[in-house]
N, C-alpha and C positions, 0 to 999 in steps of 0.2 A: 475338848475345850469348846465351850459357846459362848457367846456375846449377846445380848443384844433382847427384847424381850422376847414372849412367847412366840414361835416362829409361827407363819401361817399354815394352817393342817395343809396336810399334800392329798386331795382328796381324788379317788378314783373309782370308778364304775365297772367294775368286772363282773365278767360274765360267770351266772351258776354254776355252768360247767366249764373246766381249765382244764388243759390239755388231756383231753378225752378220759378225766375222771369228777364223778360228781364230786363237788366243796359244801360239805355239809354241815349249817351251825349248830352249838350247844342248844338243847333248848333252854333259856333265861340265859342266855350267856350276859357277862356287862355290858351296859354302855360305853365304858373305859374300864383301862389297866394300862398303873402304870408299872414302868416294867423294874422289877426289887436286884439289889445286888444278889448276885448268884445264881440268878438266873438262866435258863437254858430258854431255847427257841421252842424247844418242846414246851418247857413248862409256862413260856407263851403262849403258843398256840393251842393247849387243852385249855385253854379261858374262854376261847374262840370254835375253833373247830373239833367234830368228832373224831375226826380222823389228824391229828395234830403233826402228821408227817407231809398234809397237802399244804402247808405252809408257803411252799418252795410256789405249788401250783396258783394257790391264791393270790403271792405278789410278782409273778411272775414278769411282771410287765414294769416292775416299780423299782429302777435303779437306786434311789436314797433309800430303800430301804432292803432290796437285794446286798448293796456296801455292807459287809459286816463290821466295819466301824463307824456306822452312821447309827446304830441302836446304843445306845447310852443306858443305865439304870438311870428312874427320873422321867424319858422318854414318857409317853402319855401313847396309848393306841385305842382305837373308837373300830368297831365294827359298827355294820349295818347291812340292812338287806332291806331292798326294794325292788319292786317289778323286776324279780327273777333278777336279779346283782345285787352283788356284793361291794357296800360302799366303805372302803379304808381310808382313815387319817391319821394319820402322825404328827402331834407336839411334839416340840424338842424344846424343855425347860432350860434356859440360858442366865448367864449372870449380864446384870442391866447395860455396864459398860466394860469395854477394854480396862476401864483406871480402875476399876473396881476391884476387891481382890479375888482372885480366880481360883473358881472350883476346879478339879482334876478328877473327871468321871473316867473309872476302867471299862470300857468294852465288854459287852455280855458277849457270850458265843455266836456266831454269824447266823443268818437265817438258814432255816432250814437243818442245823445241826442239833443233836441230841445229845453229842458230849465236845467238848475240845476233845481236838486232837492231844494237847499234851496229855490227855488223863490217858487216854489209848497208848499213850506212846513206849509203858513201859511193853505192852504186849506186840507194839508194831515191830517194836526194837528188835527185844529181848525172847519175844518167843515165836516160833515159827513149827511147822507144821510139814515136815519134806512128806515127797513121796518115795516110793524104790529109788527109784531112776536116781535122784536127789542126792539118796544117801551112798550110792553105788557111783557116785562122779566126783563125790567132794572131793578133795584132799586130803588125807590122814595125816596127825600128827607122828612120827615115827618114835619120834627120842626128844629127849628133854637133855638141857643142858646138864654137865655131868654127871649123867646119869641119873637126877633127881627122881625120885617119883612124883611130886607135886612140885611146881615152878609159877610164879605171878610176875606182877611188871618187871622189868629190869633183866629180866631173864631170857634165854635163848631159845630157840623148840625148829625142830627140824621136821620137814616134810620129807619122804620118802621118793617122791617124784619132783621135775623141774615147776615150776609155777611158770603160770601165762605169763610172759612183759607187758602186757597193758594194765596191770594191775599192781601198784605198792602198797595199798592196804589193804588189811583183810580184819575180819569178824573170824570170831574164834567162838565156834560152837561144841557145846556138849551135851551128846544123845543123851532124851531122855524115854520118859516112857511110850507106849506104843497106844495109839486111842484103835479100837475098836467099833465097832456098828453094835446095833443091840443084840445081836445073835451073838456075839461075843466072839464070832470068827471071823468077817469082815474087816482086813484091815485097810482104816481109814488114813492111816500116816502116822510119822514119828515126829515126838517132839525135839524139839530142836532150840537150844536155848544159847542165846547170844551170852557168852559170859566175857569178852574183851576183845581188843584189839591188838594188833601186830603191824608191824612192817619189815616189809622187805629189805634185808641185807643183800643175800644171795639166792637169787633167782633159781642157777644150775644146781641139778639135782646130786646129792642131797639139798634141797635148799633149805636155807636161814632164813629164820624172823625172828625179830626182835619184839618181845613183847610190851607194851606201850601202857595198854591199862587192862585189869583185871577185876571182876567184882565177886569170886572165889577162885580158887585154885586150879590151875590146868592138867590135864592129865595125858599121859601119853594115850592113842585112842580118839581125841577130840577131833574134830572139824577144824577146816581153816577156808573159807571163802571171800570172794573178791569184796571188798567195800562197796554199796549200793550208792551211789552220789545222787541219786536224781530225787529230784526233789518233789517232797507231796503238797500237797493245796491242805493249808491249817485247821480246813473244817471238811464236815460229813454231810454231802447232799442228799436227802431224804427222799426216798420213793420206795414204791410199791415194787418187788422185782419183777423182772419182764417177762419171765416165765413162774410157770407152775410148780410151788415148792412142796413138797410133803414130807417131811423131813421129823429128826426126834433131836434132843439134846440129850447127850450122847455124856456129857462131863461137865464138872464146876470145877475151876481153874483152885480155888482156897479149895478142893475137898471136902466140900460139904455136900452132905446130903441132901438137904433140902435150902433155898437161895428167895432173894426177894430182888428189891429195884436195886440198880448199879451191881448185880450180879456179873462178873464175867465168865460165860460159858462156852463151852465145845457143841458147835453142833454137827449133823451126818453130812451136810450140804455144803458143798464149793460150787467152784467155778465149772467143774461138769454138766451142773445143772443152771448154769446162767448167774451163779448170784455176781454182785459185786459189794466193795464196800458202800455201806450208805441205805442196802436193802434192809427193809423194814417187814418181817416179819410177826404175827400174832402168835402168842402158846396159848395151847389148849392143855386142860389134863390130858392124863393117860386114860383111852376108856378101861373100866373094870365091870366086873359083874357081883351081883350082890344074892344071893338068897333069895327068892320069892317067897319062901316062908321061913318065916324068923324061929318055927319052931323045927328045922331043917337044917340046919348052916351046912352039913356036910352033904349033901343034896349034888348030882352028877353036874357036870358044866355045863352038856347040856341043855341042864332044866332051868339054868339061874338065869336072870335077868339082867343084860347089858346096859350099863349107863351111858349116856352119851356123854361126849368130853364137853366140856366146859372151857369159853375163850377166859382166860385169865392175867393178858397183858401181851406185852410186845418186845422185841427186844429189836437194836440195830446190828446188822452185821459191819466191823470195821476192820476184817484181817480175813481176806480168804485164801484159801490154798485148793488143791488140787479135788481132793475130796472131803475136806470140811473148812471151817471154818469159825473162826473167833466170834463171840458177841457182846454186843452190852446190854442186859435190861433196863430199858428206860424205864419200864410201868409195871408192875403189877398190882393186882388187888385182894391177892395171898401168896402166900410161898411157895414155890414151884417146885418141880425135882426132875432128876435124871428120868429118861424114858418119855417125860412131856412134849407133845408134839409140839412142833411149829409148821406153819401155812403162811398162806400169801394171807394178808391183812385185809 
């Protein structure tokens, strides 16, 4: 909601360099943009900047506009650059008075995010990523209420061991496939798909749950773990990750072969190697080798001539696990595929 006419811009003088990474502008970027319903902070800041993940870095300093509900569609934003700084302003388009009748602007995505979290949240939820250890501690589901082979809400299902007391609800998981590394022997972890919830009846082993909601059928076999309560922050901070990634993308969550923007993929990299959610990686092709003479094609390896990869977009990391990790393409500028690398941006 606003009042009142155009507000006075919030202008500021920051330094070229923000927290120990250069802020590099488009070249001919606008003098203004205002910011369109649907908008992502990404698709803000490549108006602005090269790198459209230093967003976080560039207003680092600027509380109304770090607020993820102070940016409005409507909002008006002005870059400039003088004597080595970067000068920011923000309009905020208002209706003239209180008596007036009042617009109701929806909140674009907070600064610095590349998706809401609700678009992630079916993968934050729903799918998971164990390692051994993981899948060797969970609880088993033992038996199904009489004897069923497949049970949904309303139904009973029994674990084979006692369940912790600190815990009444639980997530009910069913193993799924296994991701691999590109050698195809490396295993990266098992999928693990959140299909419902339960609660605890009977703790002592055999214990009872009650199963509360389902989004396909349970089988005797599935997982049952504690309920996660703790709460996440509604958006995704943008940065470069803190270490050196060299990594491949490994899977495409739909099965496809080949993927563009809003792809969600598998990639080889977790939390072993530092990532977290919010890390902002670049794909490159896969490098290949071609012929040196076209009138040769089957010509030894080699004699053929290697290509160098090509950067062809970025993706965010929002789901990591052990040894990989979930992502979203926020950009490309062709269609990507399994085997493409990813780097630090």
């Amino acid at each position: 909601m606003r009042y009142g006419r155009w507000l006075h811009g919030l202008l500021l003088c920051i330094p070229f360099i923000a927290m120990g990474y250069a802020v590099e502008l488009v070249p001919q970027y606008p003098a203004h943009y205002t910011v369109q319903d649907n908008d992502s902070l990404w698709d803000v800041s490549s108006h602005f900047l090269v790198k459209p993940w230093q967003w976080q870095q560039l207003w680092h300093n600027t509380p109304q506009i770090r607020d993820p509900n102070r940016l409005f569609p409507g909002d008006v934003i002005s870059v400039s650059q003088h004597d080595h700084a970067i000068q920011l302003q923000l309009l905020h388009p208002v209706v003239a008075s209180k008596h007036a009748p009042r617009i109701r602007y929806s909140p674009i995505p907070p600064v610095n995010m590349a998706i809401p979290r609700s678009k992630a949240n079916k993968f934050l939820k729903h799918f998971l990523i164990w390692d051994k250890q993981q899948l060797t501690h969970a609880a088993r589901i033992a038996a199904l209420q009489e004897d069923e082979l497949l049970v949904s809400a309303g139904k009973h299902i029994y674990t084979k061991d006692a369940l912790p007391p600190t815990a009444r609800s639980y997530h009910i998981i069913h193993p799924g496939r296994t991701y691999y590394g590109l050698d195809g022997k490396t295993v990266l972890g098992y999928e693990a798909a959140d299909i419902g919830r339960a609660r605890v009846v009977n703790q002592d082993a055999p214990s009872t749950l009650l199963v509360t909601h389902a989004i396909q059928e349970i089988h005797a076999g599935d997982y049952v773990i504690p309920d996660d309560q703790a709460k996440r922050e509604p958006y995704f901070m943008l940065k470069a990750p803190a270490s050196q990634i060299n990594g491949h993308i490994v899977d495409v969550v739909d099965g496809l072969e080949t993927f563009g923007q809003k792809g969600i993929v598998v990639i080889d990299q977790g939390k072993n190697v530092g990532l977290v959610p919010g890390d902002v990686l670049a794909i490159y092709t896969t490098p290949r080798t071609v012929a040196s003479d076209i009138f040769h094609q089957d010509m030894p390896q080699a004699q053929r001539t290697k290509l160098p990869s090509t950067r062809i977009g970025e993706l965010m990391v929002f789901n990591v696990f052990s040894k990989a990790s979930y992502a979203f393409v926020v950009h490309t500028n062709q269609n990507a595929k399994v085997s493409d690398e990813v780097r630090n941006p």
